[in-house]
C-alpha positions as CSV (number, residue, x, y, z in Angstrom):
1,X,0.0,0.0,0.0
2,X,3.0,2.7,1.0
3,X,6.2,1.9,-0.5
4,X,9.2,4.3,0.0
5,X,11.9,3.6,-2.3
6,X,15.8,4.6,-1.6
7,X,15.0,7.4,0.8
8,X,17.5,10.0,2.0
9,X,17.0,12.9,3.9
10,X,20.3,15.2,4.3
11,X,20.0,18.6,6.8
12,X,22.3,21.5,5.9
13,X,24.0,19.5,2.7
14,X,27.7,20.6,2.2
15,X,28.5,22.7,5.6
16,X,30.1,21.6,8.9
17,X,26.4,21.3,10.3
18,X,25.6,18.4,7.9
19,X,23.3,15.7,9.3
20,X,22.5,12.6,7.4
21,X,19.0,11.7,8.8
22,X,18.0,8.9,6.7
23,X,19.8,6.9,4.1
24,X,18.5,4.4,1.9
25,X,14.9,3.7,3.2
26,X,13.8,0.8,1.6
27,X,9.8,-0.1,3.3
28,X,6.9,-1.7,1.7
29,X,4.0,-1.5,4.1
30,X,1.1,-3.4,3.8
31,X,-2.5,-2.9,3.9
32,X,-3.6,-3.9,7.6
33,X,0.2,-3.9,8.5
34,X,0.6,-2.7,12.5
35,X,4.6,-2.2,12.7
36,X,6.2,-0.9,15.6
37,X,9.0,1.0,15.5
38,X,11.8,1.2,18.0
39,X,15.1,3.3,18.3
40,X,17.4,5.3,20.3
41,X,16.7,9.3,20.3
42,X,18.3,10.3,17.1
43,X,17.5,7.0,15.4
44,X,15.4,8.7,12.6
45,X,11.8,7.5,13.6
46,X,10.5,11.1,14.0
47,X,12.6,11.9,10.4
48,X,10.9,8.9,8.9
49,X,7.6,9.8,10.5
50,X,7.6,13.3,8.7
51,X,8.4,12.1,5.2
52,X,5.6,9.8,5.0
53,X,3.3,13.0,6.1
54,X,4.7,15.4,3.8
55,X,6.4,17.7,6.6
56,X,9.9,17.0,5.5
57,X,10.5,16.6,1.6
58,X,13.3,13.9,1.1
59,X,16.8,14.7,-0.4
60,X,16.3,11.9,-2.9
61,X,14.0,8.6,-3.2
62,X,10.5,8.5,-4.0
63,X,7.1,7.7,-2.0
64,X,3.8,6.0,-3.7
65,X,1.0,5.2,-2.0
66,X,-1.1,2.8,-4.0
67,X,1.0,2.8,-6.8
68,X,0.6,6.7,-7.1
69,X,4.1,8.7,-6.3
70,X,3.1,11.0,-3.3
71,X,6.8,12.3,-2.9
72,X,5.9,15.8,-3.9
73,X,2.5,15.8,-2.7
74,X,2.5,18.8,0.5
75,X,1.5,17.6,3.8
76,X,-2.5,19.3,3.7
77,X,-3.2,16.9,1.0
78,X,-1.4,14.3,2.4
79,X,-3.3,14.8,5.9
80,X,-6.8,13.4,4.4
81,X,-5.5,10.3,3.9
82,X,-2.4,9.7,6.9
83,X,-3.8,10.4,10.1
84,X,-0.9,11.1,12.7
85,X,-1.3,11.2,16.7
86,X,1.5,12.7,18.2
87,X,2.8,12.6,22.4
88,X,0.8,15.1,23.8
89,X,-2.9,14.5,24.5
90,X,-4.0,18.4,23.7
91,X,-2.5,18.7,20.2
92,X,-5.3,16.1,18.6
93,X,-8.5,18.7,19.9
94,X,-9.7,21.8,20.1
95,X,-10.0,22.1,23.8
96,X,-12.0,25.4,23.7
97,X,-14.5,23.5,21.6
98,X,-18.0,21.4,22.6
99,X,-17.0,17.4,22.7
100,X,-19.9,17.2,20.4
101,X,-18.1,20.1,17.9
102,X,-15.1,18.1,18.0
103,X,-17.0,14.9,17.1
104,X,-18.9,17.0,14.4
105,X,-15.6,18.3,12.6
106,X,-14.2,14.8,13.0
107,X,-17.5,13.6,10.7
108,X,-17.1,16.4,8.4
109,X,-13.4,15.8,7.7
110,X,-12.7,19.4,8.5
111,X,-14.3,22.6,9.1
112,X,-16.3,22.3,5.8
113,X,-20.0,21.7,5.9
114,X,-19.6,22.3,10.1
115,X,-22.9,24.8,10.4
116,X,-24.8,21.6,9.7
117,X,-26.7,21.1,12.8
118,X,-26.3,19.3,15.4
119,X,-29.4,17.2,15.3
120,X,-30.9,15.0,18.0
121,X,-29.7,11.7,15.6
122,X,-26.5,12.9,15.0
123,X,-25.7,13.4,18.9
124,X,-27.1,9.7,18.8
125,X,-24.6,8.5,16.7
126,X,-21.8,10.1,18.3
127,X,-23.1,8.8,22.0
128,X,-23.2,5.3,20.4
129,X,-19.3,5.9,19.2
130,X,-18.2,7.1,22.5
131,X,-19.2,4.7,24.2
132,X,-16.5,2.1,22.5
133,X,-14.4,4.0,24.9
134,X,-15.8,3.3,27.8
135,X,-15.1,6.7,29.8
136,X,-18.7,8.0,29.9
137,X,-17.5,10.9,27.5
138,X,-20.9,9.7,25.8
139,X,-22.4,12.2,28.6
140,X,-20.6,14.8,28.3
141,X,-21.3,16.0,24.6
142,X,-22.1,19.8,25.7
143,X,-18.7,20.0,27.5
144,X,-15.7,21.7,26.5
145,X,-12.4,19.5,26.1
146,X,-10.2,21.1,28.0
147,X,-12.3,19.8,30.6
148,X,-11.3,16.2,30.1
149,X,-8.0,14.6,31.1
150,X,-5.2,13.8,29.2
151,X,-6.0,10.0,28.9
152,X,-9.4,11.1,27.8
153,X,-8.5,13.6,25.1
154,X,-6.2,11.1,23.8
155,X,-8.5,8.4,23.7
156,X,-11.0,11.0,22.1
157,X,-8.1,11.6,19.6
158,X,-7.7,7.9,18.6
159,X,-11.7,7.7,18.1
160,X,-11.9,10.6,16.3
161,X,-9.0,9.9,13.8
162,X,-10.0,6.2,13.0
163,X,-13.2,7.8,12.3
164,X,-11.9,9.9,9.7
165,X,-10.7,6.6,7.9
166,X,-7.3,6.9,7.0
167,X,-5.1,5.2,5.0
168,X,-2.3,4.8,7.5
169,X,-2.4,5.6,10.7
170,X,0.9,7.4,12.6
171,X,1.2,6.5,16.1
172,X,4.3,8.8,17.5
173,X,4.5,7.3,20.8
174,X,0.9,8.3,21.6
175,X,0.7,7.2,24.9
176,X,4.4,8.2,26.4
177,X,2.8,11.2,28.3
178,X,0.2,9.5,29.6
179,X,-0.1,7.6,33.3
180,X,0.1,3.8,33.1
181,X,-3.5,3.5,33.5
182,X,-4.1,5.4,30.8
183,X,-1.6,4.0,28.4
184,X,-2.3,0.8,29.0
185,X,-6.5,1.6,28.2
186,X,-4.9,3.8,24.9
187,X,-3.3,1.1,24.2
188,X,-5.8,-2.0,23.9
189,X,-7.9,1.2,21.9
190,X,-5.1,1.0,19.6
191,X,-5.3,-2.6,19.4
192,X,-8.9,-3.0,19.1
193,X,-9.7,-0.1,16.6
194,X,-7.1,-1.7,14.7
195,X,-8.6,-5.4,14.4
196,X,-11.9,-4.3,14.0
197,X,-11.4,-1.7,11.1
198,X,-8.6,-3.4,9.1
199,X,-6.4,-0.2,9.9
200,X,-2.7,-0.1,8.8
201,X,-0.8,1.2,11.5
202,X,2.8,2.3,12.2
203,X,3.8,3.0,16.2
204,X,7.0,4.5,17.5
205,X,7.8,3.5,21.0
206,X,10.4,3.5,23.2
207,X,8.6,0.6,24.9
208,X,10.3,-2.6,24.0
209,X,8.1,-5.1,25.5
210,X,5.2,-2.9,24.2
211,X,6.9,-3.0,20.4
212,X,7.1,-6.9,21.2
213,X,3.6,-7.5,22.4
214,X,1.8,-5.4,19.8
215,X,1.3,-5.4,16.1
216,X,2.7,-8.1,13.6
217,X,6.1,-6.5,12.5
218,X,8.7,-4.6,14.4
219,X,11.2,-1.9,12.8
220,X,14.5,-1.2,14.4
221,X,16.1,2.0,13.5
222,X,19.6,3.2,14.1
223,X,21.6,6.2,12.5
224,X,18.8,6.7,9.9
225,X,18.6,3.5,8.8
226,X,16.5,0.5,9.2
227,X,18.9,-2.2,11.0
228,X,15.9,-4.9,11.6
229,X,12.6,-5.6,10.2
230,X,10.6,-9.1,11.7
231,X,7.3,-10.2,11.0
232,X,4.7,-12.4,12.2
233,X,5.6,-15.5,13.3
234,X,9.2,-14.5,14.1
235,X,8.4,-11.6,16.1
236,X,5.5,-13.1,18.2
237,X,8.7,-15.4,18.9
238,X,11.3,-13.0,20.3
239,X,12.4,-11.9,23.8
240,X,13.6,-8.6,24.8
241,X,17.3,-10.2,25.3
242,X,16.8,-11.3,21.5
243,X,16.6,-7.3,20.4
244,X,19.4,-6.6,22.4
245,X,21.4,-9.6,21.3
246,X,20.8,-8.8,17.6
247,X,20.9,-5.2,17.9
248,X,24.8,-5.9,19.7
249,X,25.5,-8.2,16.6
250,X,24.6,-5.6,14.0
251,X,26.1,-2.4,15.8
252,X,28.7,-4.4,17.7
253,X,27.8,-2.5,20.9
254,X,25.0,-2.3,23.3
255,X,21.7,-0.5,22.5
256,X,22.1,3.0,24.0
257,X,18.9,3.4,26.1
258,X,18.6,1.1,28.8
259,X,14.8,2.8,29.5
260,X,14.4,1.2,26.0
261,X,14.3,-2.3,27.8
262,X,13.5,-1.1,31.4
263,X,9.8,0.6,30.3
């Protein structure tokens, strides 16, 4: 479905502040694909991450997205198709807005068509869709956001941007901000929005064990590149001491970030 072909990204080209970010990204992702995606800070997942949205343009490579080059395409255009969920819980609503205005924008795609009204079926339907998360938000349609807690607005962020349908879905360690409670109910949200609606779904952690438990394919980065990339049946069989053992075998030295294994 996304296939990025011999992707480089290069900061400040040809002074003493140059920064090879990526090189040679090679990734066919698959419809209904959950990868994970783990590596040290500087690794290149956030890089990677804002190629495949359009932020960053790449140095050289190209990007198709089924079987149509995207690599040009801005970011706006990009954005109806790749939804993207980012660490902190405020950045995916408008928190000075009704729940029920957020859930309206979320069915309009945008602010287009948004002085529809908000009739007693719609607030129906979007009761009936809250309710997957279990929080009792499906009460609360009249209150403002910024009222609800971070867990809450990022669940409500999830909901609201599987409901827009995407193509691929951009997890950018969604739940790192969040207290384990909440993670862990962001988490099996993730897990069971993506089962029931077929989503494909990438998911940077820092998380080992979480990288390990979810999804059916785990990408190691390091220094921009892609150093490991195990599916199905051989990732549901690895250990945490097997990432480190292999990441030790390809870098010949340990992985940098002991929080990576201690999370």
């Amino acid at each position: 479905m996304l296939k990025l072909e011999n992707i480089g990204i290069t900061f400040n080209p040809g002074t003493s502040d140059e920064n090879i970010a990526l090189k040679n990204i090679n990734l066919e992702i698959h419809k209904g694909d959950f990868i994970t995606v783990i590596g040290s800070n500087g690794a290149g997942k956030s890089t990677l991450y804002n190629v495949i949205s359009g932020t960053l343009q790449p140095s050289c490579g190209h990007i198709f997205l089924n079987s149509q080059e995207i690599t040009k395409q801005p970011e706006y255009k990009r954005a109806a198709y790749i939804g993207r969920i980012f660490q902190n819980p405020l950045l995916g609503t408008a928190g000075k807005m009704s729940l029920a205005d957020n859930m309206m924008i979320c069915s309009k795609k945008g602010w287009k068509g948004l002085k529809i009204s908000l009739t007693k079926k719609k607030k129906e339907e979007f009761r009936e869709k809250l309710k997957q998360l279990n929080m009792g938000l499906e009460e609360r349609l009249n209150d403002n956001v910024e009222q609800f807690s971070g867990g809450q607005r990022q669940a409500l962020t999830l909901l609201m941007t599987v409901l827009s349908t995407p193509e691929i879905l951009l997890l950018d360690e969604h739940t790192a901000a969040l207290d384990p409670t909440n993670a862990a109910i962001v988490m099996e949200l993730t897990k069971k929005f993506a089962q029931e609606n077929n989503l494909t779904v990438m998911m940077v952690t820092h998380n080992m064990q979480q990288a390990l438990d979810y999804g059916n394919r785990l990408l190691m980065m390091d220094g921009g590149e892609i150093i490991m990339d195990i599916k199905d049946s051989e990732k549901q069989k690895l250990t945490l001491q097997d990432l480190a053992d292999r990441f030790k075998q390809i870098k010949n030295h340990q992985i940098i970030s002991d929080k990576m294994i201690l999370q």
